[in-house]
N, C-alpha and C positions, 0 to 999 in steps of 0.2 A: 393489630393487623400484622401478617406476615409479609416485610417485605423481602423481594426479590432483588437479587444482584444484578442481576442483569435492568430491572426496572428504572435501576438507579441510577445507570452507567456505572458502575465502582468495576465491572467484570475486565475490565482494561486493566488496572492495576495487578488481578490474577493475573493474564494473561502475559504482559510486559515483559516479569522474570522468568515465566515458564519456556515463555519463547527464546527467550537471550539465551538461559541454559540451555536448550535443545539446539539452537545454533553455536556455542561455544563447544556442545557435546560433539556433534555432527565436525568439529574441525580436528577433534581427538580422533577419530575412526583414520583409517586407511585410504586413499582413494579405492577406488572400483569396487569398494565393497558396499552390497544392498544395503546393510542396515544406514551407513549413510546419506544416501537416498528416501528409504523412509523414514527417517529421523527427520531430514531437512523440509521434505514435502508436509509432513506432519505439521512442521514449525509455522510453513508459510500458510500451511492451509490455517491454524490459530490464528495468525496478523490478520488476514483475507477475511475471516470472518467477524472480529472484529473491529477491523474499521467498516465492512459492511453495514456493521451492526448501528455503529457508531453514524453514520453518513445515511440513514436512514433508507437502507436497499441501493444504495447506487454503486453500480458495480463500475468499479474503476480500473479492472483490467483487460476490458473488453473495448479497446480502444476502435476497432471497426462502427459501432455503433453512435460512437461521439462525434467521429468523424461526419458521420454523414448527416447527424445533426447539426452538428456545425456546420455543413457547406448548404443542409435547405435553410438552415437561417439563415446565411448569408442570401441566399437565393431569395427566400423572402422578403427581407428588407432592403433589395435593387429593387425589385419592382413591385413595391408596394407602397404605401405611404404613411404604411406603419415605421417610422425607425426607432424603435425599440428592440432588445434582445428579450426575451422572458428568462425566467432563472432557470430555467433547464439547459439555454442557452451558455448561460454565465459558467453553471456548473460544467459542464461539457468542457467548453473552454478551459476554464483552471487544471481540467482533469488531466485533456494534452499537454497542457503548456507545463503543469508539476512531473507527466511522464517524461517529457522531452531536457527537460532539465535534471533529472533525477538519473536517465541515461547517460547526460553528456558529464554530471557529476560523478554516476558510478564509474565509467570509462576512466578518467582522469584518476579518480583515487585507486582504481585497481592499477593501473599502471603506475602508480606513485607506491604503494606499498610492495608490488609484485607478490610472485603465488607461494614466496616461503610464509607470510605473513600470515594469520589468520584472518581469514577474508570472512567468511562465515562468521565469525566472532562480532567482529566490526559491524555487517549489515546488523547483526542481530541488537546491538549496542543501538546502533541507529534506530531500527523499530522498536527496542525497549523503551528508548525519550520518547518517541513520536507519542507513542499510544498512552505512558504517561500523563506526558502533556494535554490532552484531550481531554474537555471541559466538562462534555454532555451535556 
């Protein structure tokens, strides 16, 4: 039997270096020039789709949506006498609470390294662990 990379989760290990290079590339270019623009879009669209892939279709940058399930579950469970979350709920939850932390972390470190540094390197280094890390 043929198996597939991606079947297997291993398609993250492709991914990890291709993307860190394309962000360490993207911190070579110039500002205001296109190609580092679609270089970097390029990059984040790889991470975006695999951890999509990875998180089995749950889109975690569409944070309007979580929001407002999180606020009928809350709404739910005031008046109802159900108090449980369901894991839609849980997930939703983690989703914000990883944005909101992941913002108030990038803020801080971008301000601790400032813009001579290679910032684009860095995130990329960042999402290389992540997606490594990832079990499947």
């Amino acid at each position: 039997q043929g198996r597939s990379l991606c079947k297997d989760n291993q398609h993250h290990k492709v991914v990890a270096p291709l993307a860190f290079g394309m962000f360490a590339i993207a911190d070579r270019i110039p500002e205001n020039h296109k190609k580092k623009l679609v270089l970097i879009s390029a990059a984040f669209g790889l991470v975006y789709a695999t951890a999509n892939l990875a998180l089995n279709a749950t889109i975690t940058q569409l944070m309007t949506g979580h929001i407002t399930k999180l606020g009928a579950a809350i709404s739910d469970r005031v008046g109802s006498a159900n108090r449980c979350f369901n894991s839609g709920t849980v997930t939703s939850f983690s989703i914000l609470v990883s944005f909101t932390i992941g913002c108030a972390l990038g803020a801080r470190i971008f301000l601790a390294v400032g813009q001579e540094k290679p910032i684009f390197t860095i995130i990329g280094a960042f999402y290389a662990v992540l997606l490594l890390l990832f079990r499947g």
